[in-house]
N, C-alpha and C positions, 0 to 999 in steps of 0.2 A: 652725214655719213651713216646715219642708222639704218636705211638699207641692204646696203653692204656690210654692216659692221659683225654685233658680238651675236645678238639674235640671228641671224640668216646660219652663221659660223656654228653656231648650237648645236641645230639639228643635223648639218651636214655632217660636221665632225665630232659628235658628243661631247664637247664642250661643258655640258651641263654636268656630266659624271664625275667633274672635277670637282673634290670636295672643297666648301668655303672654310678657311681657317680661322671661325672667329675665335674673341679671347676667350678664353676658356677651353676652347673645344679642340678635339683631335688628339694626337699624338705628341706627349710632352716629354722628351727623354732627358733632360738634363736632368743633373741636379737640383735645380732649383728654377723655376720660373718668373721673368721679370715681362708683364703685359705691359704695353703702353698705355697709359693713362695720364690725366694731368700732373698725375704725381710723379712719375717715372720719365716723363719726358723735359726737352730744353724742344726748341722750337726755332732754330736759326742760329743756335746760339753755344758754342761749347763749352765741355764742362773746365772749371778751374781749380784752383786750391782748396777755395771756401765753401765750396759747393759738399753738400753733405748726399754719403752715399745711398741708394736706395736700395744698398743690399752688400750685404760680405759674406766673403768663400775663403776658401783656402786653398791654400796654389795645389793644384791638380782638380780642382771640382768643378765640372760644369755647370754651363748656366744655358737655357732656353729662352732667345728673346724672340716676341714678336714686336715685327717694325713694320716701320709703313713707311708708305710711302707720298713725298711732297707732292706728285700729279694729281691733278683729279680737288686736292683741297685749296688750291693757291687762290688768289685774287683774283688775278684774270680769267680763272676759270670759274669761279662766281662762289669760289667758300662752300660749295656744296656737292660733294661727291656725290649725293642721290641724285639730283639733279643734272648733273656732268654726265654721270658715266647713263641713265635712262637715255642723254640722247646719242649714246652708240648702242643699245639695244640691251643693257644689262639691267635687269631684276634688280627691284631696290632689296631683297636679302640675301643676292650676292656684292652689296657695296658690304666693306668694314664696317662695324660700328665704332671701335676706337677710330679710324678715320674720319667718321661723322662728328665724332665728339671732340677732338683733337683742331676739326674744322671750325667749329663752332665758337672756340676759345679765343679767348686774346691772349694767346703766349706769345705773339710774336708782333713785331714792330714792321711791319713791310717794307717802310723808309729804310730803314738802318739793319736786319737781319737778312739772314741765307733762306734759303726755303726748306735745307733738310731737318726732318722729324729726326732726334738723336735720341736712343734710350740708355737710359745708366746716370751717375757712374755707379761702377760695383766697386767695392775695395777690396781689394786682394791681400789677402794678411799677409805679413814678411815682405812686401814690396817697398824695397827704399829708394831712395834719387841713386841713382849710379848702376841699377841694376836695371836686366831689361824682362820685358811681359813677353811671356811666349802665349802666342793668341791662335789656338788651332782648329782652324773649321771643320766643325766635323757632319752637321748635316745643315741644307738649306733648302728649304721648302717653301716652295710656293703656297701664297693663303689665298689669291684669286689666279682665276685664267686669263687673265687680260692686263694691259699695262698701258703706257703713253710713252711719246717719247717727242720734246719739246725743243722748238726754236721759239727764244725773243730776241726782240730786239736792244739791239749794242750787245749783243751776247753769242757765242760760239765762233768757228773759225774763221767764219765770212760775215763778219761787221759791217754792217752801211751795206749788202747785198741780200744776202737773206736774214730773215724773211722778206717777200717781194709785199708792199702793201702795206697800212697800218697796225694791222695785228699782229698779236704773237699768233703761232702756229703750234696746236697739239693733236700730235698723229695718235691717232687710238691705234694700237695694237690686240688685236687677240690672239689667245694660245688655243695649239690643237693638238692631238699625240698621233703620231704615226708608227706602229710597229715598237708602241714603247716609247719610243721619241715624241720628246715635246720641243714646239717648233714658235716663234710667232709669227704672225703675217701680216701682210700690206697688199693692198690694192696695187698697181700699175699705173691708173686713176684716179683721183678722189672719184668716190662714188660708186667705184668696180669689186667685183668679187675680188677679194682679197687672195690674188694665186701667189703671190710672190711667199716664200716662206723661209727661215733662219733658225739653226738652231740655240735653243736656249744653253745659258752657259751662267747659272746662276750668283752673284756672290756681294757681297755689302762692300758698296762703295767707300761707307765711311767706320774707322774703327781708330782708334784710338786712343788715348791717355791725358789727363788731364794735365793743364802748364799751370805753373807756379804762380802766384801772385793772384788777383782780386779779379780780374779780368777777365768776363770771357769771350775766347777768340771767336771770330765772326764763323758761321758752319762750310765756306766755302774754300778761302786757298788752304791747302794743306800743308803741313809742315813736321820738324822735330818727333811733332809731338804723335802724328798719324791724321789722322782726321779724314779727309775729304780723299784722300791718295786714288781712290780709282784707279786700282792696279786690278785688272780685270783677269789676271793668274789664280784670283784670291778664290779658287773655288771649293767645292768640298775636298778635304785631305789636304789639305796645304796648311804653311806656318804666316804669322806673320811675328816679330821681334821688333819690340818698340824698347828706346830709351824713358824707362820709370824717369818722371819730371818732380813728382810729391808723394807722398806717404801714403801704401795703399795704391799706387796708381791712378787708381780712379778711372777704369777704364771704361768704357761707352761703344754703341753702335750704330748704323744708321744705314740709309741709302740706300735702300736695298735696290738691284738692279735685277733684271732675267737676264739680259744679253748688252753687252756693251763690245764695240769696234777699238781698237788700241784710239787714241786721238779725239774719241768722243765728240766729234768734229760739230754737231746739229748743238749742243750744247747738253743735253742729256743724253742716256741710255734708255731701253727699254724700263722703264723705272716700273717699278713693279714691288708688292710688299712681300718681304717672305716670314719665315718663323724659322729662326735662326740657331743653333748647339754649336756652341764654343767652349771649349776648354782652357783656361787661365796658370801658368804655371809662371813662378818666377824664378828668372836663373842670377842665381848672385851673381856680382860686377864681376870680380875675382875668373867665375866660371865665363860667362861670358867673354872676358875678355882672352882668355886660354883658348876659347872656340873658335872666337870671329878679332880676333883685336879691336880695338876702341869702333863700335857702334854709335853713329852719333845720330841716325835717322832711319826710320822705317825698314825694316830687311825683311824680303819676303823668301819661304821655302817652299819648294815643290817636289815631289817627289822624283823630280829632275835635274832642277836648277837652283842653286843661290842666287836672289835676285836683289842686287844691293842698289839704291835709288837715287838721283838727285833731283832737285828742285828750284826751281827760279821763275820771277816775273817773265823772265827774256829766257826761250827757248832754247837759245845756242848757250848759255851759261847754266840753264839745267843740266844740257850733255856734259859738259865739262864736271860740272859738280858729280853727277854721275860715275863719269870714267873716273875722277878722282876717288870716289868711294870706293869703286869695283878696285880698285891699284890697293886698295889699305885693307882692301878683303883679304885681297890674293895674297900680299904679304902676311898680315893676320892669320889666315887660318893654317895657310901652308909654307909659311916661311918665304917664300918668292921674291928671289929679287925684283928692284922695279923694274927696273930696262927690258927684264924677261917678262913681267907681268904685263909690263906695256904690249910688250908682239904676241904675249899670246892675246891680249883682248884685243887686236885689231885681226888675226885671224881666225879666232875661233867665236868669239861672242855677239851675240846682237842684242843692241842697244833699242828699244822699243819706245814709241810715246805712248807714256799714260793717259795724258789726257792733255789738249792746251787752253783750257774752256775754264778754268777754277783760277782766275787770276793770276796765281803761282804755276806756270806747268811742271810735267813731271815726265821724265824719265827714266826709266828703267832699265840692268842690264841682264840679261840670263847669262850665265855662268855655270856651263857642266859640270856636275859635280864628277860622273863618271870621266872625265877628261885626269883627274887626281885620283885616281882609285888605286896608285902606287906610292902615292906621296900619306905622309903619316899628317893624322888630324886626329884632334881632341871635341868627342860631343858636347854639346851643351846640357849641366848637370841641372835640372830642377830642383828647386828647393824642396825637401822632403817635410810632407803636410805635418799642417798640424797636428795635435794628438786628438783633437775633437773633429776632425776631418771627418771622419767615420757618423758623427753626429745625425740625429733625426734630419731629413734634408730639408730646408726653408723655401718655401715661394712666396712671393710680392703681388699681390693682386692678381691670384692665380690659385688653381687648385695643386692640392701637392703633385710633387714629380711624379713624373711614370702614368699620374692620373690618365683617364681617357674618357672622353664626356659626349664622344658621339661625331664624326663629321658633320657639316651643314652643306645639303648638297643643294 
């Protein structure tokens, strides 16, 4: 496909102007900066109890992560992104070099691990079990113009039908701007000029908190805890609200996607690496539960919807799980009886799949917030920072915040 692929795409669409986000380099606005490196990453594998943080803030301070991503480095694609991505027509110094190095490593067990790159955790001070992580995205930026997007075998929505043939199958994608819009594209053809085009809708598949106990959880189904949720709402300006499992949280990233379809049906998304600004706040139990009533999994905000989730091996027991959450929302934040909570969400809400490709599926429900704009509700109050919050800001294998060390175009 390197005909058609990222080099032909270059010159047509200046593809090349797009700056490379290596570590180090570009625009770092958070607080504090955590690059992937051997030290900062799990590799298939989530963070737990025991796991020691790579970095502490205080609830309301940002952090900048770059993450990468699992295309491009995996085994079937031969362990080597320079390699890989040259034969869709990319310049070996627009591949990552944490991607290189991250490739090259043994952090990861192929037999028995996920394939997602996680970075973190970070401990959030004053985060205890009962309380939840408010996880708010505030910028996601692409570190290349180009991505993948993967079928194998025994894996995605059509098992034993696609892929046709003995291999996995990895579409290369590249990105191009139109009018400001960035898009990515595909051929009609293997082998054709890539006219088919989609807009990008950037956001981390994987986000999280660490679970209790010795164990860490496999990087794929997601759960409680967040992880793998591929709730593709998650984009810049939005919340996500986890239930704190351990002290600190222990919170982590991952997965980075450009563009993902509700259902993720081929088995991945445009997976793509970005550089990520999230802001960490904790709302004590007390508070939280005055906002939302008992929280027991993932809930995501938008500057639209409450989106409260369920999850299950078996799809129709995710919905359930689901509409059951959304019933404990509605009474929770707004007092709602059931019977009325029940007919408003079979008239007014829709119920969406996240994804059915991560073992556990997931479902999702939007719930207008403007539908209660009569009805009285209590915000969720963050914990008010520490007193050294203010403090010189920390980066992890990275120049100080705010730093700027040059684009790599």
């Amino acid at each position: 496909m390197v005909e058609g692929g990222f080099d032909r795409l270059s010159h047509r669409a200046g593809t090349r102007a797009f700056p490379i986000l290596q570590p180090h380099t570009g625009p770092i606005p958070g607080d504090h900066y955590v690059a992937a490196t051997l030290d900062t990453v799990l590799w298939g594998r989530l963070p737990c109890a025991t796991d020691a943080a790579v970095l502490e803030v205080a609830s309301g301070e940002s952090v900048t992560f770059d993450t990468v991503s699992h295309e491009g480095i995996l085994d079937d694609q031969g362990k080597d992104p320079r390699a890989f991505f040259a034969g869709h027509g990319v310049p070996a110094d627009q591949v990552l070099d944490d991607a290189v190095e991250i490739a090259a490593s043994a952090l990861r067990d192929p037999s028995a691990d996920g394939p997602h790159v996680v970075v973190g955790p970070v401990h959030v001070r004053g985060a205890h079990p009962g309380d939840l992580l408010k996880i708010t995205v505030e910028t996601l930026v692409p570190r290349v113009p180009y991505g993948v997007i993967s079928n194998r075998h025994g894996k995605g929505a059509l098992v034993g039908e696609l892929p046709r043939g003995e291999h996995n199958v990895s579409v290369f994608s590249a990105v191009v701007e139109r009018d400001g819009i960035r898009y990515g594209t595909l051929p009609v053809v293997e082998g054709a000029e890539p006219i088919v085009s989609y807009p990008l809708a950037p956001f981390l598949g994987t986000m999280g908190v660490a679970v209790a106990g010795e164990e860490r959880p496999h990087s794929v189904p997601p759960g409680t805890h967040g992880g793998n949720i591929d709730i593709n709402l998650l984009v810049e300006g939005t919340t996500l609200f986890l239930p704190v499992q351990v002290e600190g949280a222990l919170a982590y990233v991952g997965d980075p996607h450009f563009a993902q379809g509700d259902g993720e049906v081929a088995l991945t998304a445009l997976e793509a690496s970005l550089r990520a600004t999230l802001r960490f706040e904790v709302i004590p139990a007390d508070a939280a539960r005055a906002a939302f009533g008992e929280v027991t999994g993932p809930l995501v905000r938008t500057p639209d919807y409450l989106v409260p989730t369920g999850m299950d091996p078996d799809l129709d027991a995710a919905m359930r799980a689901c509409v059951r959450s959304s019933l404990a929302l509605l009474g929770g934040r707004w007092g709602m009886d059931e019977h009325l909570a029940y007919a408003y969400l079979s008239a007014a809400t829709d119920f969406d799949i996240s994804q059915v490709v991560d073992i556990v599926s997931g479902v999702h429900a939007r719930i207008r917030e403007a539908d209660f704009a009569e009805v009285a509700a209590v915000e969720p109050m963050p914990l008010a920072s520490a007193p050294d919050a203010a403090a010189e800001p920390e980066s992890v294998d990275g120049p100080a915040p705010h730093e700027e060390e040059g684009d790599v175009a």
